[in-house]
MDTraj code that builds the backbone (N, CA, C; nanometers):
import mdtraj as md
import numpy as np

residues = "UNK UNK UNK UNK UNK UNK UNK UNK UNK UNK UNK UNK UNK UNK UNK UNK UNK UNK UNK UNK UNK UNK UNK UNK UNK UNK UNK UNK UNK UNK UNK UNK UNK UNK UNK UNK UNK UNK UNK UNK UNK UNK UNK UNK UNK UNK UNK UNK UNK UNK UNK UNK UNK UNK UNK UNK UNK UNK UNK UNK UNK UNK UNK UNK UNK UNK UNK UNK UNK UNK UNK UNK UNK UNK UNK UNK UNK UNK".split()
xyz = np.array([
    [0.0835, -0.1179, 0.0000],
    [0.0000, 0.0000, 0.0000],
    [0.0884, 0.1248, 0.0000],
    [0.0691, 0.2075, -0.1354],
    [0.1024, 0.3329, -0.0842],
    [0.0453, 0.4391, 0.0275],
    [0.1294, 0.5317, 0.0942],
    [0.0361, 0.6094, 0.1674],
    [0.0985, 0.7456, 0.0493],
    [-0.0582, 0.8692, 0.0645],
    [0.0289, 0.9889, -0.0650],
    [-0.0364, 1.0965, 0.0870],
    [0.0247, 1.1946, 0.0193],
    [-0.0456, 1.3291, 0.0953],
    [0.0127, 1.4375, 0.0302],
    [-0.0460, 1.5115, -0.0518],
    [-0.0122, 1.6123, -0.1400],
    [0.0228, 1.7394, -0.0258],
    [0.0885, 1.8372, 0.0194],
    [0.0981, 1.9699, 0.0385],
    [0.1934, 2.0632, -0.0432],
    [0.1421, 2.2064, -0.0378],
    [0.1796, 2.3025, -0.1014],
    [0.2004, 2.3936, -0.0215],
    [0.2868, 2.5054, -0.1005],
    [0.3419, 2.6241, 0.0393],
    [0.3124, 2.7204, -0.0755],
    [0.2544, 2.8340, -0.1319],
    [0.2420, 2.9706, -0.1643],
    [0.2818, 3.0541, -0.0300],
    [0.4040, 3.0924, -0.0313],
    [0.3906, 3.1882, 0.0768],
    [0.4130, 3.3717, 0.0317],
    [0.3790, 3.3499, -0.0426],
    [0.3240, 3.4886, -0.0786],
    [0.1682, 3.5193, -0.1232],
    [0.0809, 3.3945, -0.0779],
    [-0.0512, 3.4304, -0.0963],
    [-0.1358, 3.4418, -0.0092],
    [-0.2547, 3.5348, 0.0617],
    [-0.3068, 3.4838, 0.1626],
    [-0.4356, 3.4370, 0.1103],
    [-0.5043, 3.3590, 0.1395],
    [-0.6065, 3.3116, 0.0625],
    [-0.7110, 3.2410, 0.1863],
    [-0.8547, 3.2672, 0.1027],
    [-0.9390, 3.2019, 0.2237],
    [-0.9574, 3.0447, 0.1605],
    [-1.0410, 3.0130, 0.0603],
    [-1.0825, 2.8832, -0.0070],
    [-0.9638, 2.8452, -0.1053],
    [-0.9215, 2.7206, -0.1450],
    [-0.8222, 2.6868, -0.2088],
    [-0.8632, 2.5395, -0.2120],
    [-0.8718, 2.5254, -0.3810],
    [-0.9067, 2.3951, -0.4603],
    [-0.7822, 2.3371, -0.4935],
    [-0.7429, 2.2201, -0.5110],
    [-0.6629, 2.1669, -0.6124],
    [-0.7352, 2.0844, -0.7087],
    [-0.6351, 2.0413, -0.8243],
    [-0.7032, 1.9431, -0.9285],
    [-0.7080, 1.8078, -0.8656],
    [-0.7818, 1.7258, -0.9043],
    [-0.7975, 1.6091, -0.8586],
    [-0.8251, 1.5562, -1.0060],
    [-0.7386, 1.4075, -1.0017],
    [-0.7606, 1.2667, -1.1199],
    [-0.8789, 1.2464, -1.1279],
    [-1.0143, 1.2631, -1.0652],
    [-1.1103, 1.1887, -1.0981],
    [-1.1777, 1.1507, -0.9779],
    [-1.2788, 1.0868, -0.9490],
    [-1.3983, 1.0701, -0.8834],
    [-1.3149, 0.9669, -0.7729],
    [-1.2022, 0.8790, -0.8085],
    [-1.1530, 0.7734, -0.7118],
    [-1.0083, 0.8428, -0.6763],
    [-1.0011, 0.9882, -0.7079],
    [-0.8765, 1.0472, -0.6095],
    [-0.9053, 1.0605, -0.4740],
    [-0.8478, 1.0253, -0.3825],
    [-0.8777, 1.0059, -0.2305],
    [-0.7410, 1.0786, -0.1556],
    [-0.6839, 1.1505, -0.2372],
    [-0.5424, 1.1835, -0.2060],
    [-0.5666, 1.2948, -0.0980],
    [-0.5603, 1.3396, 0.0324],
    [-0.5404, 1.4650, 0.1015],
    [-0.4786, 1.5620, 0.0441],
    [-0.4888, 1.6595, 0.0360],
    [-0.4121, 1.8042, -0.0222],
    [-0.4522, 1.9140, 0.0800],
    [-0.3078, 1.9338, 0.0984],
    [-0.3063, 2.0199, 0.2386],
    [-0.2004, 2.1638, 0.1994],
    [-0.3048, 2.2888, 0.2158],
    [-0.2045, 2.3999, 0.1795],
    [-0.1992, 2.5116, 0.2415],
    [-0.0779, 2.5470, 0.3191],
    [-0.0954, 2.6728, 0.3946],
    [0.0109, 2.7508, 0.2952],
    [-0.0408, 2.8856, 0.3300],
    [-0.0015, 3.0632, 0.2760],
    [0.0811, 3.0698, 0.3766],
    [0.0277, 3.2806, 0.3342],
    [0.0955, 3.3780, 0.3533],
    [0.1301, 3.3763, 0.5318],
    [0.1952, 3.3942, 0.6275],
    [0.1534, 3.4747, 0.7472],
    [0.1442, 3.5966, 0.7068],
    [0.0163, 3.6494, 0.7923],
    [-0.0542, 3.7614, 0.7907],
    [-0.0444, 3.8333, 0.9603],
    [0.0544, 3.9456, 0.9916],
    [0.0075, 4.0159, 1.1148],
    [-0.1099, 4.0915, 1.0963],
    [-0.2367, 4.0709, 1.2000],
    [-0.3198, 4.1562, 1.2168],
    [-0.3086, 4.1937, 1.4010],
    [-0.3905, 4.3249, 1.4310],
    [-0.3317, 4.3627, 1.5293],
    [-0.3587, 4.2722, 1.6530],
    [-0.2152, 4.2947, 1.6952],
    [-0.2482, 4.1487, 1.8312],
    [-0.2776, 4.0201, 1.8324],
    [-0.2540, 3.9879, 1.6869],
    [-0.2172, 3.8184, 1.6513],
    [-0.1735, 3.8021, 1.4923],
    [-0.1181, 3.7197, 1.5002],
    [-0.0977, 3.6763, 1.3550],
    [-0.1742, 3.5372, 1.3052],
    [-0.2098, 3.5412, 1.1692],
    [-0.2841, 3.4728, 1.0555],
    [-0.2149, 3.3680, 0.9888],
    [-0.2443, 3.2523, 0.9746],
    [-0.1766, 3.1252, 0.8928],
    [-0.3076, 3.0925, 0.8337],
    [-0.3220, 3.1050, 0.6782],
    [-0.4017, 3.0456, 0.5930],
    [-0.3771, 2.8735, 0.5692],
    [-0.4599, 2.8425, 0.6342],
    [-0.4602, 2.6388, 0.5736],
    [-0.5727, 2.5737, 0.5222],
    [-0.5656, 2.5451, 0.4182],
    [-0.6926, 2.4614, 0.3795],
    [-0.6067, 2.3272, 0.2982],
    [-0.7650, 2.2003, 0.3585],
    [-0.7467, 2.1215, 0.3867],
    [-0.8858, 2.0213, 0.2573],
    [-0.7794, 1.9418, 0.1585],
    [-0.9184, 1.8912, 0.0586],
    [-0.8869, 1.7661, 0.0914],
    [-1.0042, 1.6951, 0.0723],
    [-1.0475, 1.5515, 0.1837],
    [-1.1412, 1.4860, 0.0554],
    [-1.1400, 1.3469, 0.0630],
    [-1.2434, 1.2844, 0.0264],
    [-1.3483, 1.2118, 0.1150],
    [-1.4416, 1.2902, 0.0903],
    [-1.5428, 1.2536, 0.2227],
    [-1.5736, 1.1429, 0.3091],
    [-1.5830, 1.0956, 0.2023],
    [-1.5709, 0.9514, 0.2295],
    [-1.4787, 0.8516, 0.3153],
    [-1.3732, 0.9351, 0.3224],
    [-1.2723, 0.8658, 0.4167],
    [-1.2233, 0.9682, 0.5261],
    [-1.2549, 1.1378, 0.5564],
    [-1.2771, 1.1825, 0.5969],
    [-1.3789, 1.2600, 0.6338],
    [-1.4240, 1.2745, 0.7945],
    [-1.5305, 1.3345, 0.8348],
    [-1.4684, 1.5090, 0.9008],
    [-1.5767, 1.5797, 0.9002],
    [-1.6079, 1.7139, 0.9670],
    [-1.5378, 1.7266, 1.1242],
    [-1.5235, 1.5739, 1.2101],
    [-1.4571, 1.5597, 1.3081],
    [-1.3432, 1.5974, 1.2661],
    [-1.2686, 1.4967, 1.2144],
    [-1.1391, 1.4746, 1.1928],
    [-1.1111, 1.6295, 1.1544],
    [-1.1822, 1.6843, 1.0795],
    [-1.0825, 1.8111, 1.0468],
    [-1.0881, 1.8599, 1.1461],
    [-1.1713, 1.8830, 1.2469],
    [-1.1589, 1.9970, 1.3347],
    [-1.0611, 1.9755, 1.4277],
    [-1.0446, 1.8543, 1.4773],
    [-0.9393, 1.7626, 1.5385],
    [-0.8202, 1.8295, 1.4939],
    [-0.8154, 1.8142, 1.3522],
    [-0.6766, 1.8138, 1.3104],
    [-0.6510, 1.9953, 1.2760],
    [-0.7540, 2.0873, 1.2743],
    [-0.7145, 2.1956, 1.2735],
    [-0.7131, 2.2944, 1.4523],
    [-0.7650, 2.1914, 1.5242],
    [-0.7333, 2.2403, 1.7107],
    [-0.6168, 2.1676, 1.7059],
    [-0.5596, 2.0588, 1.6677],
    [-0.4194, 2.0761, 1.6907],
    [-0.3545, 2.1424, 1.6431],
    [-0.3551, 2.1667, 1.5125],
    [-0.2469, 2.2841, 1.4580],
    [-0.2155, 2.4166, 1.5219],
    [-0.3591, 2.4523, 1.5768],
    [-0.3397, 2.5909, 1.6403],
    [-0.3218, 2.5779, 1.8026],
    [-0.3215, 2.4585, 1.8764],
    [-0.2385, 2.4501, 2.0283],
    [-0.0984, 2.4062, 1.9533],
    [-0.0500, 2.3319, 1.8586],
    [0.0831, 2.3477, 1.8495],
    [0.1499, 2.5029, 1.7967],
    [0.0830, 2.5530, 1.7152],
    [0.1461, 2.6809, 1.6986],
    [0.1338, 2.7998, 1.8173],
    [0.0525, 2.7576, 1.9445],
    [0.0113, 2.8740, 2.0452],
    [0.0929, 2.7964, 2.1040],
    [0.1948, 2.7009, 2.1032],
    [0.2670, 2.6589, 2.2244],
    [0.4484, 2.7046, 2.2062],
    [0.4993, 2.7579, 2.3287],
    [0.6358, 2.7596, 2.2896],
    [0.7134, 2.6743, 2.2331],
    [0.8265, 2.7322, 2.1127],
    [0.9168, 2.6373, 2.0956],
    [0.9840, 2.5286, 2.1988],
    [1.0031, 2.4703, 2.1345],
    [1.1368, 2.3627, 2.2132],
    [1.0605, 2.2614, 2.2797],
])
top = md.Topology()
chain = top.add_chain()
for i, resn in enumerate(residues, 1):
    res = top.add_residue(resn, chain, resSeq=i)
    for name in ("N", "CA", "C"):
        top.add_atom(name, md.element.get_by_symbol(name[0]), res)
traj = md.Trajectory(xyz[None], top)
């Protein structure tokens, strides 16, 4: 079995929605893409979007997986 997981870095874009192409109706591949950082006042902005095939991912899982991203990035280095 392969495992795939597509990501991309634009870091000169900030963007809200972000598609990629997909092979066809049996692509099941994750595609995961974060931007620009963005300072706004008194926090800063990381654009990530996240394309799923439903079917093997649910509405949980993302949220899961986007509350971790943001306690690992609110936590100190090291």
């Amino acid at each position: 079995m392969v495992d795939w997981l597509y990501m991309s870095c634009p870091p000169w874009v900030d963007f809200t929605p972000m598609t990629n192409p997909v092979n066809g109706p049996d692509d099941c591949v994750p595609r995961i893409t974060w931007g620009k950082i963005v300072q706004h006042p008194g926090a800063w902005r990381l654009s990530v979007a996240i394309q799923v095939h439903h079917a093997l991912v649910d509405g949980l899982h993302l949220g899961r997986f986007y509350e971790a991203l943001r306690s690992r990035m609110m936590s100190p280095l090291g």
